[in-house]
BAKOL-380252 format. One record per residue (C-alpha): z, x, y; residue in three letters; residue number from 1. Coordinates in nm, 4 decimals. Layout:
BEGIN
<r Z="Z" X="X" Y="Y" res="Ala" n="NUM"/>
...
% end
This chain:
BEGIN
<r Z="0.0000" X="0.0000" Y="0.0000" res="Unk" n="1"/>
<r Z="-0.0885" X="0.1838" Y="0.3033" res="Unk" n="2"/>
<r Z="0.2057" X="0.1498" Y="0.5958" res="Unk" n="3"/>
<r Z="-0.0556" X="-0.0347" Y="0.7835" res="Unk" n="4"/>
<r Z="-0.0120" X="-0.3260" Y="0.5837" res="Unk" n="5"/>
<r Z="0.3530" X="-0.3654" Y="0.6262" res="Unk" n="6"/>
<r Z="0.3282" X="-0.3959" Y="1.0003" res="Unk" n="7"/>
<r Z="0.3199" X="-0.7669" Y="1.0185" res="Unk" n="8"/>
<r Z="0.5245" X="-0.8232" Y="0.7212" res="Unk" n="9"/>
<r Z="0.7899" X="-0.6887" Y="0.9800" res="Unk" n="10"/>
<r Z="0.8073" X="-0.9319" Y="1.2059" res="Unk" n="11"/>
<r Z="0.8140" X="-1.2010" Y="0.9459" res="Unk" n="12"/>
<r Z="1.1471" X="-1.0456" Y="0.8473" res="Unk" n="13"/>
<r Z="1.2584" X="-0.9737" Y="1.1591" res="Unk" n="14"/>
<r Z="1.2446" X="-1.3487" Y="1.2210" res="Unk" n="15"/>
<r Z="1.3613" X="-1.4381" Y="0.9027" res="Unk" n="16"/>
<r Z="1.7026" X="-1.2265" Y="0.9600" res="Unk" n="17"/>
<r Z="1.7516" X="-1.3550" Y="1.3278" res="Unk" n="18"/>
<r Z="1.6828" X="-1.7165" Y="1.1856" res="Unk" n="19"/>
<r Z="1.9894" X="-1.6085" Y="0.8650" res="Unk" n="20"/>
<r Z="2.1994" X="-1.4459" Y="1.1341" res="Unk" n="21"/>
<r Z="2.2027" X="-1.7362" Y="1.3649" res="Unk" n="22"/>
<r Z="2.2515" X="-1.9897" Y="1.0660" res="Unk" n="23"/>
<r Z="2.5113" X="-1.7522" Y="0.9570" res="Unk" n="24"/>
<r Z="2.7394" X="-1.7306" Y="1.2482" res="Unk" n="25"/>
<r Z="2.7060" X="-2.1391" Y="1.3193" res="Unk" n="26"/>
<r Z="2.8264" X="-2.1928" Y="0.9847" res="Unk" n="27"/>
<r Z="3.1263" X="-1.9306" Y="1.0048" res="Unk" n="28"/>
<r Z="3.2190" X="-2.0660" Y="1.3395" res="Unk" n="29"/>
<r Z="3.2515" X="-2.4418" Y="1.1968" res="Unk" n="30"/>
<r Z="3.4706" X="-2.4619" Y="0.9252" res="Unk" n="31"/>
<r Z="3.3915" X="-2.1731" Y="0.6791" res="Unk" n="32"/>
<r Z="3.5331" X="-1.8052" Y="0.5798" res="Unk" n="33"/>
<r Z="3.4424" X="-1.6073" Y="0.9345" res="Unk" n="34"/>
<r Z="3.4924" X="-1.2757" Y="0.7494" res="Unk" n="35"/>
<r Z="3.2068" X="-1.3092" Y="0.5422" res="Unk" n="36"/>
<r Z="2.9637" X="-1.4861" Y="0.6927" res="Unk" n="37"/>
<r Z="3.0480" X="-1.3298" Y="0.9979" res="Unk" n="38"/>
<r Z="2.9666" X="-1.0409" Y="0.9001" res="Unk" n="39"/>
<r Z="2.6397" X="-1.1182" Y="0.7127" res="Unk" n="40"/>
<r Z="2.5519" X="-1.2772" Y="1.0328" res="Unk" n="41"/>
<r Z="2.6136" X="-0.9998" Y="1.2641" res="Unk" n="42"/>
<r Z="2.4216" X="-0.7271" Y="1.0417" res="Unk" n="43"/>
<r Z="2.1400" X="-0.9498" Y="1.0609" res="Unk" n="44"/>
<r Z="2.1314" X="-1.0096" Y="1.4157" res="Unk" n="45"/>
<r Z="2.2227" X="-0.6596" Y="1.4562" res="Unk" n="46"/>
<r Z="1.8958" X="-0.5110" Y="1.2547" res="Unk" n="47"/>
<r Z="1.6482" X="-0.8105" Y="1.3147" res="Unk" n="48"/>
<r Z="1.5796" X="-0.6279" Y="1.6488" res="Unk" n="49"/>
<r Z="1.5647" X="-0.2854" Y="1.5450" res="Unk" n="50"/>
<r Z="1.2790" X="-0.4487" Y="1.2827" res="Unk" n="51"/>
<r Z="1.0900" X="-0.5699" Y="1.6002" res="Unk" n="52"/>
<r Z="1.1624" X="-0.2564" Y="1.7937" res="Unk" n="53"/>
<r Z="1.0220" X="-0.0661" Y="1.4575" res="Unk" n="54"/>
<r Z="0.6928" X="-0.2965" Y="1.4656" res="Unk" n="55"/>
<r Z="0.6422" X="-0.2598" Y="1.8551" res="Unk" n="56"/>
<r Z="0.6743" X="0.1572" Y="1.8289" res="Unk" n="57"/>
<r Z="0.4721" X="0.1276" Y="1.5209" res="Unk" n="58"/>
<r Z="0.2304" X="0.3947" Y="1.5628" res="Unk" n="59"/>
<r Z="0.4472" X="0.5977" Y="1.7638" res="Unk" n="60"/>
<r Z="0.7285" X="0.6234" Y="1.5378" res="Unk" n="61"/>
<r Z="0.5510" X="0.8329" Y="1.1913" res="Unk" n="62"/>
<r Z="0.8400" X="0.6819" Y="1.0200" res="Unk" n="63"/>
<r Z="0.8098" X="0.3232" Y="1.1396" res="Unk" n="64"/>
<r Z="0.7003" X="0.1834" Y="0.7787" res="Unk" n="65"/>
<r Z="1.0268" X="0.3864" Y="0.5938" res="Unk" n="66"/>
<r Z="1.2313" X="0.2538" Y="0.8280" res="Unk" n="67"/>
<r Z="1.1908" X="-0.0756" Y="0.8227" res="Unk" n="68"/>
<r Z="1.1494" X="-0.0815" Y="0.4040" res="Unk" n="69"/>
<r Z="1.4622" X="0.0931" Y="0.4326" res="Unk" n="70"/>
<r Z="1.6482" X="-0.1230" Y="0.6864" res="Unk" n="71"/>
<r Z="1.5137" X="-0.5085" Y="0.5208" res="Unk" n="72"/>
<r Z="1.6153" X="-0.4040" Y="0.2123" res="Unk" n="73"/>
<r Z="1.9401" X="-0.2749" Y="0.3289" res="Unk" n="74"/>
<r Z="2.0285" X="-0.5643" Y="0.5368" res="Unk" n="75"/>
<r Z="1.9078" X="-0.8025" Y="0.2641" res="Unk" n="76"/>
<r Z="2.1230" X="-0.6117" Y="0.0315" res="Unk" n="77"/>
<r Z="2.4237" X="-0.6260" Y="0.1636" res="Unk" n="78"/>
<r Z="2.3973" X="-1.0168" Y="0.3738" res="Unk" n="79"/>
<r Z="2.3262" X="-1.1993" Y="0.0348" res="Unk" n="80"/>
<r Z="2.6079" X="-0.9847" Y="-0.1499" res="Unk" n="81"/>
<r Z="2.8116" X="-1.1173" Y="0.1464" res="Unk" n="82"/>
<r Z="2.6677" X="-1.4910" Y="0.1820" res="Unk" n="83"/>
<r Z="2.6737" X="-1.5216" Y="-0.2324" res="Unk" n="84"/>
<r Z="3.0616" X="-1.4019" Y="-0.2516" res="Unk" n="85"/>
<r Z="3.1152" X="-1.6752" Y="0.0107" res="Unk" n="86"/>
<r Z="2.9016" X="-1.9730" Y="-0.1217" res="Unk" n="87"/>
<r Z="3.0027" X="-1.8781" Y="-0.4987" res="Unk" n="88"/>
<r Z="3.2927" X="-1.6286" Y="-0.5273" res="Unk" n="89"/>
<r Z="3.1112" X="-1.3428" Y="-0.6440" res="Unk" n="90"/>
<r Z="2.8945" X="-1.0674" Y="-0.5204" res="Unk" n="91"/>
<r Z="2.5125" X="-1.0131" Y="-0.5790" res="Unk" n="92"/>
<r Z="2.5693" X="-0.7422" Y="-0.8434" res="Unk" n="93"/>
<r Z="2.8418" X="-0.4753" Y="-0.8918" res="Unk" n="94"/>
<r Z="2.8096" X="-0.2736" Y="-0.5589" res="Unk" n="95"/>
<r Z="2.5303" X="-0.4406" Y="-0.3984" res="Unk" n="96"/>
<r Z="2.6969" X="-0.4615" Y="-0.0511" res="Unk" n="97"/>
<r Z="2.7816" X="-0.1024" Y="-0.0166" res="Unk" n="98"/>
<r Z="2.4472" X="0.0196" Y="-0.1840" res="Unk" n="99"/>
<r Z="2.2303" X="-0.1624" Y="0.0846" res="Unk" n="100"/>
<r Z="2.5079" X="-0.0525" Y="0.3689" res="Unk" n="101"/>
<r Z="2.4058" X="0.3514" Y="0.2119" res="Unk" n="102"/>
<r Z="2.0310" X="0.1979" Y="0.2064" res="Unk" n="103"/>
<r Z="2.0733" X="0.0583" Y="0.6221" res="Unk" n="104"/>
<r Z="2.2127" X="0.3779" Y="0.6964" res="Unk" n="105"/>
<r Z="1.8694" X="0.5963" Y="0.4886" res="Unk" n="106"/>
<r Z="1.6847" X="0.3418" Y="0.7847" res="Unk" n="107"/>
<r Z="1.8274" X="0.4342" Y="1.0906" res="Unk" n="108"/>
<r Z="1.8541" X="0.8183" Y="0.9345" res="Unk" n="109"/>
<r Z="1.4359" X="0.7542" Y="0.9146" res="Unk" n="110"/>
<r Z="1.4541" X="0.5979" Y="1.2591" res="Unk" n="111"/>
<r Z="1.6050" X="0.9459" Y="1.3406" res="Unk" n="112"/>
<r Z="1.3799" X="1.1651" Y="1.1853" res="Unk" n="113"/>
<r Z="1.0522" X="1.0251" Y="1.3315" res="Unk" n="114"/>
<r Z="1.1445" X="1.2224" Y="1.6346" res="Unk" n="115"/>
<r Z="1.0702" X="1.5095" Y="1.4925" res="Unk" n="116"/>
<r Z="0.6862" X="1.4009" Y="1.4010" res="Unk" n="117"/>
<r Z="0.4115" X="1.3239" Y="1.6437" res="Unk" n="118"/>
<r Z="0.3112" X="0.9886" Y="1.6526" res="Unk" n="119"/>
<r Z="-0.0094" X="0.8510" Y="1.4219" res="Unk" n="120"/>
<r Z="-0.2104" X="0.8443" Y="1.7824" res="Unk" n="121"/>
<r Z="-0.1130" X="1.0025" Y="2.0926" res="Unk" n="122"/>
<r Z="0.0713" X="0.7760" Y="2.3662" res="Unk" n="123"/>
<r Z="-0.1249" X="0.7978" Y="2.7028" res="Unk" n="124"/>
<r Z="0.0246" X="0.9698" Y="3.0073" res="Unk" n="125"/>
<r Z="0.1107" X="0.7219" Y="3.2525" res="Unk" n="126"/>
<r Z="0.2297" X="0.9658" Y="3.5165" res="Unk" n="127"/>
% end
């Protein structure tokens, strides 16, 4: 699949986390467990921009298409392990929330290392 491909797939998730995150914190504010939907929400809203941030910078950012594999699987990860224990008592699988935290965290550390390669096409001097 060439990282091409994945650019508007990002969006869709993007959208699809803010939609989960907003969902997420309504229902913790009004009547259910705060502490884990809470939380599901505000990793979602917290990395749903970062996904649209990734897909605006995409051909500036060499790791843009890492990144955001990285970060939506991460996210996804660790939200559902959250959102499951609270709907039915019991995790995702055995250490899903703290292996898509270490996956989130292989995201931004690809967020970081696209500064040190030069972007798919040069950005035009404005000034």
């Amino acid at each position: 699949m060439r990282s091409d491909s994945l650019k508007p797939v990002t969006l869709f998730i993007a959208g699809l986390m803010g939609l989960f995150g907003v969902a997420s914190a309504a229902a913790a504010s009004h009547g259910a467990d705060p502490r884990l939907l809470g939380s599901a929400s505000l990793l979602c809203l917290a990395h749903a921009p970062a996904l649209v941030a990734l897909h605006a910078g995409w051909q500036a950012i060499r790791t843009a298409a890492l990144a955001t594999l990285l970060l939506a699987v991460g996210t996804t990860l660790f939200a559902a392990d959250l959102t499951l224990r609270h709907v039915a008592g019991h995790g995702l699988f055995p250490l899903s929330a703290p292996t898509g935290g270490v996956v989130m965290m292989l995201g931004w550390l690809a967020i970081a290392a696209g500064a040190f390669f030069k972007p798919a096409r040069p950005e035009p001097d404005l000034g």
